[in-house]
C-alpha positions in Angstrom: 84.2 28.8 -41.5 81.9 25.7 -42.1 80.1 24.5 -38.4 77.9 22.1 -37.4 74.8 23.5 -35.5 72.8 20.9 -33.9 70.6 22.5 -31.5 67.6 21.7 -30.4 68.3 18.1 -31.8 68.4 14.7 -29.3 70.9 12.2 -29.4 70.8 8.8 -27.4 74.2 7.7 -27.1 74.4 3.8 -26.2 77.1 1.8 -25.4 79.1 4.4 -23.7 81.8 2.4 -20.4 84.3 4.9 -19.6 85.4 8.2 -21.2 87.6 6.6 -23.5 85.2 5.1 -25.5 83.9 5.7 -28.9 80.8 6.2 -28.2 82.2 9.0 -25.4 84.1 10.4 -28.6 80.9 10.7 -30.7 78.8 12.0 -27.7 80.9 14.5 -26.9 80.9 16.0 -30.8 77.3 16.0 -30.5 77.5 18.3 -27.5 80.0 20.5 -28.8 77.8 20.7 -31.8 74.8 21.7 -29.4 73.1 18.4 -29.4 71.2 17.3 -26.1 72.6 13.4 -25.4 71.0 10.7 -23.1 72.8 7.8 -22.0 72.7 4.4 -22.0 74.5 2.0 -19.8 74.1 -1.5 -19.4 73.8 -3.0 -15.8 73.9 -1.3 -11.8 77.9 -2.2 -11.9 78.2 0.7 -14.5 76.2 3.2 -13.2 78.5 5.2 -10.9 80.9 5.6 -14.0 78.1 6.1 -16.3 76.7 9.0 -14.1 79.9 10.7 -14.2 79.9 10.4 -17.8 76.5 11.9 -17.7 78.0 14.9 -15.7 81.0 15.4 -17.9 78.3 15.8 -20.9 76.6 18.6 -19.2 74.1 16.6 -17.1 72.7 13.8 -19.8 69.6 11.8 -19.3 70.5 8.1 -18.3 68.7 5.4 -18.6 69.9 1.7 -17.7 69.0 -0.6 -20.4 70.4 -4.3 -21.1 69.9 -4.3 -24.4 69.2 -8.3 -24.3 65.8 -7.6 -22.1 62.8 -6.2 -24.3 61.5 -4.6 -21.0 64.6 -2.5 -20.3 64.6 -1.5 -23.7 60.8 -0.9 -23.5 61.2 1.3 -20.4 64.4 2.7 -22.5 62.3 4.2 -25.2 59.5 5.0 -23.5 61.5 7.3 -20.4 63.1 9.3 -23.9 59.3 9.6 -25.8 58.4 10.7 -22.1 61.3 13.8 -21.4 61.7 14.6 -25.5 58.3 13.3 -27.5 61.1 12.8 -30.2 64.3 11.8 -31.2 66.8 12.5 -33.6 70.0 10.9 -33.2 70.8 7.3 -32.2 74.8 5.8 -31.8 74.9 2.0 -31.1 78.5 1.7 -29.5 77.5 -2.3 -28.7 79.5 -5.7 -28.7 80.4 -8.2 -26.4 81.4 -11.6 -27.1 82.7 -13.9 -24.5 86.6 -13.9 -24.2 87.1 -18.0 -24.1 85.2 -17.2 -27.8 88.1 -15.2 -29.1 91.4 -17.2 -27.9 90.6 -20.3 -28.8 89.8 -21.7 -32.4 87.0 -19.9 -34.4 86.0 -23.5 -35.2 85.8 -24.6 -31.7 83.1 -21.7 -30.8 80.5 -22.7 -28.9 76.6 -22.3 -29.6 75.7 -20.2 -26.8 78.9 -18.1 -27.1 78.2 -17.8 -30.4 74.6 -16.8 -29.8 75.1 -14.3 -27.1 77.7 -12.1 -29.5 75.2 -12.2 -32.3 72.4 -10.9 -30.0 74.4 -8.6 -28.1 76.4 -7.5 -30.9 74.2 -7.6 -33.9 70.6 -7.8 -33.1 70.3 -5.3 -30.3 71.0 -3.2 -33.5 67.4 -3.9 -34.9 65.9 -4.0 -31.5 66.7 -0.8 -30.6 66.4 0.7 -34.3 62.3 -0.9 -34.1 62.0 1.1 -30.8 63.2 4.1 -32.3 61.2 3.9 -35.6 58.1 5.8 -34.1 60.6 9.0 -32.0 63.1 9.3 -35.5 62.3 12.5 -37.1 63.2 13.6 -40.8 66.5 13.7 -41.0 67.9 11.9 -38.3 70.5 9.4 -38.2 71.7 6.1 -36.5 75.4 4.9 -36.4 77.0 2.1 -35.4 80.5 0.8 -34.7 82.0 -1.9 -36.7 85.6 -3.2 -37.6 87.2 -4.5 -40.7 87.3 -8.2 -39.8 84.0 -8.9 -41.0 85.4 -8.4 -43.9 89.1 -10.6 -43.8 90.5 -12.7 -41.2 92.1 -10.9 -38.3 93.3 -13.7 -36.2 91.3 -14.1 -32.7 88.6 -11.8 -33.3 86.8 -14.7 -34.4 82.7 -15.2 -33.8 82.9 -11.0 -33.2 83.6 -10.8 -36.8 80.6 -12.6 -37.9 78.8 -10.4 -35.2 80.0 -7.4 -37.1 79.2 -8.6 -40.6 75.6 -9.1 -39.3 75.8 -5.7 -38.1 76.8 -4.5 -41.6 74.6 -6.2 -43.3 72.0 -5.0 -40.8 72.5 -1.7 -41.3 71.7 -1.7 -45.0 67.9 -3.3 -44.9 67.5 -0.7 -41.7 69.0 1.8 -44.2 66.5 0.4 -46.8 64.1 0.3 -45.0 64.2 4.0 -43.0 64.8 5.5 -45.9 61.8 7.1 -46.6 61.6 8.6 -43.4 63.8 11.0 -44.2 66.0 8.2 -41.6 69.8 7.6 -42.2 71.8 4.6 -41.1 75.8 3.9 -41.2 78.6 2.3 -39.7 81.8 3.2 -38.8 84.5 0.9 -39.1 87.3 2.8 -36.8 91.3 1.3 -36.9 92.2 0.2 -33.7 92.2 2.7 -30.7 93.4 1.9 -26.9 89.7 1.6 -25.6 89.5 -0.4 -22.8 87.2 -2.9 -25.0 89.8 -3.2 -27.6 92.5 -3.7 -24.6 90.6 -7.5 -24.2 91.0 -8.8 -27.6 93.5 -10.9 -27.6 96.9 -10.0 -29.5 95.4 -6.5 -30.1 99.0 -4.4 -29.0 100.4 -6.3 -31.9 97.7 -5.5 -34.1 97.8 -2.0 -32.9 101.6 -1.7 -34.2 101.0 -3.4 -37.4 98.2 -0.8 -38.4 100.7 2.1 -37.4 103.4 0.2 -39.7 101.4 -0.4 -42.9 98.6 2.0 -43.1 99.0 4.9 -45.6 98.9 7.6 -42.8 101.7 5.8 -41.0 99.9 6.1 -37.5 96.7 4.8 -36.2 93.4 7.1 -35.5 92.0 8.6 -32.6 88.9 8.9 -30.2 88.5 12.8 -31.8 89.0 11.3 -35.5 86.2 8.5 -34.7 84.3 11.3 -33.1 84.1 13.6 -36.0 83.7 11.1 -38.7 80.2 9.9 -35.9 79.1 13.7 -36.4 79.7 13.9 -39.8 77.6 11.0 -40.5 74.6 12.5 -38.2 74.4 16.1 -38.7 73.3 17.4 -42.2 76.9 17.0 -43.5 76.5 13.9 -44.4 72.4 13.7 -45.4 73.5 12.2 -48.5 75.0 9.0 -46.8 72.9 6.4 -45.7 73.4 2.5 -46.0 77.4 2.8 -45.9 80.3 1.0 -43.6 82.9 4.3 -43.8 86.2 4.0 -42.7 88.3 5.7 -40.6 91.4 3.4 -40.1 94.3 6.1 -41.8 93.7 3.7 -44.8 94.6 0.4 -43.8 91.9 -0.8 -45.5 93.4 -0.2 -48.9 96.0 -2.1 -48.5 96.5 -5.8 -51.0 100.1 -5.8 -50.2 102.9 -4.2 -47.5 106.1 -3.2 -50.4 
């Protein structure tokens, strides 16, 4: 039987809210697999969830870090060169756009709305992925979480799909650019789950159900499924993959037409 063996390797998992959360899927893959993970969170309010998180992955570092302060993320980097000299694993599990910015009229967004999901969304990417440059050894790995409206309209997700096409389009001049390193970088685009970030988009039961309806598979994906696919990417598995946006969405995706 084919495993994944991944000890003695570090993983900074960031991004992570509650255990229902992709980034909670992928962490807890990378544990299984025998990864040690630090944590991220981003503010005081989350830390009592985030230390139980932290528990529930066998007693991970944590580190608070807004990823929209250089400092933090200074501090960030520094507290993981500090306990590990190295690092081989980094998961960016972060978005936020403002929700008056995704229930009005894409056309009606406002600058700093706009502005704030772009830099939350899409460049902390780069800023953490500069930070990490000098701790990424030889075949290590980033992944980040995207979603197929940067590529076609979904109604409402508005300025967080031009976050996400940033994102995507960041990940292939980081994958460029890492490349000979020995560095790999990809993004996930996951189908909808129940995560309690994907409960605030507006209209997303509805989109939920229509996935279920027209997607190949007939159903829609899971935290595990998302998970896997994060590990996958990471461990050596996947060392052949590096500037890619893969899919796990039970093949909606591939869908022109509903017959």
């Amino acid at each position: 039987m084919l495993s994944v063996d991944l000890t003695g390797k570090k993983a900074l998992v960031m991004g992570v809210t509650n255990q229902r959360s992709l980034g909670f899927a992928i962490a807890e893959k990378l544990k299984a697999a025998g990864a040690e993970i630090a944590l991220s969170y981003q503010g005081e309010r989350i830390r009592p969830e985030a230390e139980k998180l932290a528990e529930a992955l066998g007693g991970a570092l944590l580190f608070q870090a807004d990823v929209t302060q250089d400092a933090e993320l200074d501090a960030l980097f520094g507290g993981l060169k500090e306990a590990w000299g190295h690092l081989d694993y980094l998961v960016h599990a972060i978005a936020f756009a403002p929700r008056e910015a995704m229930e009005g009229r894409y056309i009606e967004t406002r600058r700093g709305d706009w502005l704030l999901a772009l830099e939350v969304s899409a460049y902390s990417l780069v800023a953490v992925a500069q930070r990490a440059e000098p701790l990424l050894r030889e075949g290590g790995g980033i992944v980040t979480l995207t979603y197929y409206a940067s590529e076609k309209v979904v109604p409402k997700y508005n300025v967080m799909a031009i976050a996400k096409a940033a994102l995507e389009a960041s990940v292939r001049y980081l994958a460029y650019e890492l490349g000979p390193k020995g560095v790999r970088v990809n993004a996930i685009s996951a189908g909808p789950v129940r995560t309690v970030a994907a409960r605030s988009i507006p209209g997303f039961t509805k989109m939920y159900d229509r996935v279920a309806q027209v997607a190949p598979l007939k159903r829609n994906v899971t935290q595990e499924e998302v998970g896997n696919l994060g590990l996958f990417l990471l461990s050596p598995l996947g060392s052949g993959i590096t500037g890619e946006v893969i899919y796990v969405d039970a093949g909606y995706h591939i869908m022109g037409m509903e017959v």
